[in-house]
Structures are given as C-alpha cells and as structure tokens.
C-alpha positions as CSV (number, residue, x, y, z in Angstrom):
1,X,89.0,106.9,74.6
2,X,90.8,107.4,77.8
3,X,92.7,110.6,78.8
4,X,96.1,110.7,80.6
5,X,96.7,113.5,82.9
6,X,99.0,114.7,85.7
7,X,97.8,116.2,89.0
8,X,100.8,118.9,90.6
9,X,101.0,119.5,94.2
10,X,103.7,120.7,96.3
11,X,105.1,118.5,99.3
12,X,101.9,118.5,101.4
13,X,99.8,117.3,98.6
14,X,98.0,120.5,97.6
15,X,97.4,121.1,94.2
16,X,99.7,123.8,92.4
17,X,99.6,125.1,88.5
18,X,102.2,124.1,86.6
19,X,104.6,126.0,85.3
20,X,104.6,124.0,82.1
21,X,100.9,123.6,80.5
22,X,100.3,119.6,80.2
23,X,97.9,118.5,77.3
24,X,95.8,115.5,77.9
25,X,97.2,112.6,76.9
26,X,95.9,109.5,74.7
27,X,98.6,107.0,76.2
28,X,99.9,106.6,79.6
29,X,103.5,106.4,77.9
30,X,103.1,109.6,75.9
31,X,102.0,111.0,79.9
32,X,105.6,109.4,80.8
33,X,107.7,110.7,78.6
34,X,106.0,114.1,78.9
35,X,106.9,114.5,82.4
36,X,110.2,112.6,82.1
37,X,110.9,116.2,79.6
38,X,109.3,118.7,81.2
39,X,110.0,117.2,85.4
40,X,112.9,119.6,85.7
41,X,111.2,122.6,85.0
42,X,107.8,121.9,86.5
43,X,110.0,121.4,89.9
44,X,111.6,124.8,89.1
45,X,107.9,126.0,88.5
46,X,107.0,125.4,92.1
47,X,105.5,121.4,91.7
48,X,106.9,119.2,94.2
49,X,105.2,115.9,92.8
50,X,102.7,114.0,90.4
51,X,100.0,111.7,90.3
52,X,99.2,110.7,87.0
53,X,95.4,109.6,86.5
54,X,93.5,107.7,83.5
55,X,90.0,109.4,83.2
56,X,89.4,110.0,87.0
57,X,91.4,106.9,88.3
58,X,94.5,107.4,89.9
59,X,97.3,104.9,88.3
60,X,100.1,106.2,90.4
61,X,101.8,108.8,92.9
62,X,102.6,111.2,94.2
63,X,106.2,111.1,92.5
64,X,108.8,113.6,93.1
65,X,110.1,115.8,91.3
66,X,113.4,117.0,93.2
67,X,116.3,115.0,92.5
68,X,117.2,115.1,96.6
69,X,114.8,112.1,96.8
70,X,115.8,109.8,94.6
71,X,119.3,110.1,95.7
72,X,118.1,109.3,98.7
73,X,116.0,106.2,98.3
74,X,119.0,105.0,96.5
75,X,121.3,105.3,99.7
76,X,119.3,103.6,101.7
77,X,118.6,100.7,99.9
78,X,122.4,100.4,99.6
C-alpha cells in the first residue's frame, strides 16, 4: 500500500521539522486536506513550502505556504 507524505523546507529548499507532526497518509486526498488544515500553522512553525511524495516519488511541489504568494500569482495573471 502506498504512503502519502509531505517534505517541509523553508524558501531555499532545505528541509525543516514541522511544527505540526504529519502522519503517513493512505490517500493523496487525505495528504490534501491535511495540509489544507494544518498549512497555516506549519508556516507559523517556520515551513515555507511542501512537496508531497507517494512512497519515494515526488507527485508535486514545492508549494507555498505563505499567503503573499498566491496573492501574487493572482495579480499577475490579471
């Protein structure tokens, strides 16, 4: 069975601890809506982005967890 986990690292891409402890998770949506909870305070914690991986394959990031940059990508695509 596959396992869902997050990788935090700050801006430059080095790895941090979270200030929130992830569990491994059975289904890339249970991942989601993990971080889509807990985002605000792993930011807070000192994570500056995610990459979520299935077993050792990386499925996507890094992702940001400030707010600044998605206000951003929004303005300029406007």
């Amino acid at each position: 069975m596959a396992a869902w986990t997050w990788r935090f690292e700050k801006a430059d891409g080095t790895e941090v601890q979270p200030a929130v402890q992830p569990e491994e998770f059975t289904t890339q949506g249970d991942a989601e809506s993990w971080i889509g909870e807990y985002w605000k305070a792993l930011a807070e914690g000192g994570a500056d982005q995610v990459t979520l991986f299935e077993d050792t394959r990386e499925i996507y990031g890094p992702m940001s967890l400030h707010m600044e940059g998605a206000e951003e990508s929004e303005d300029a695509s406007a």
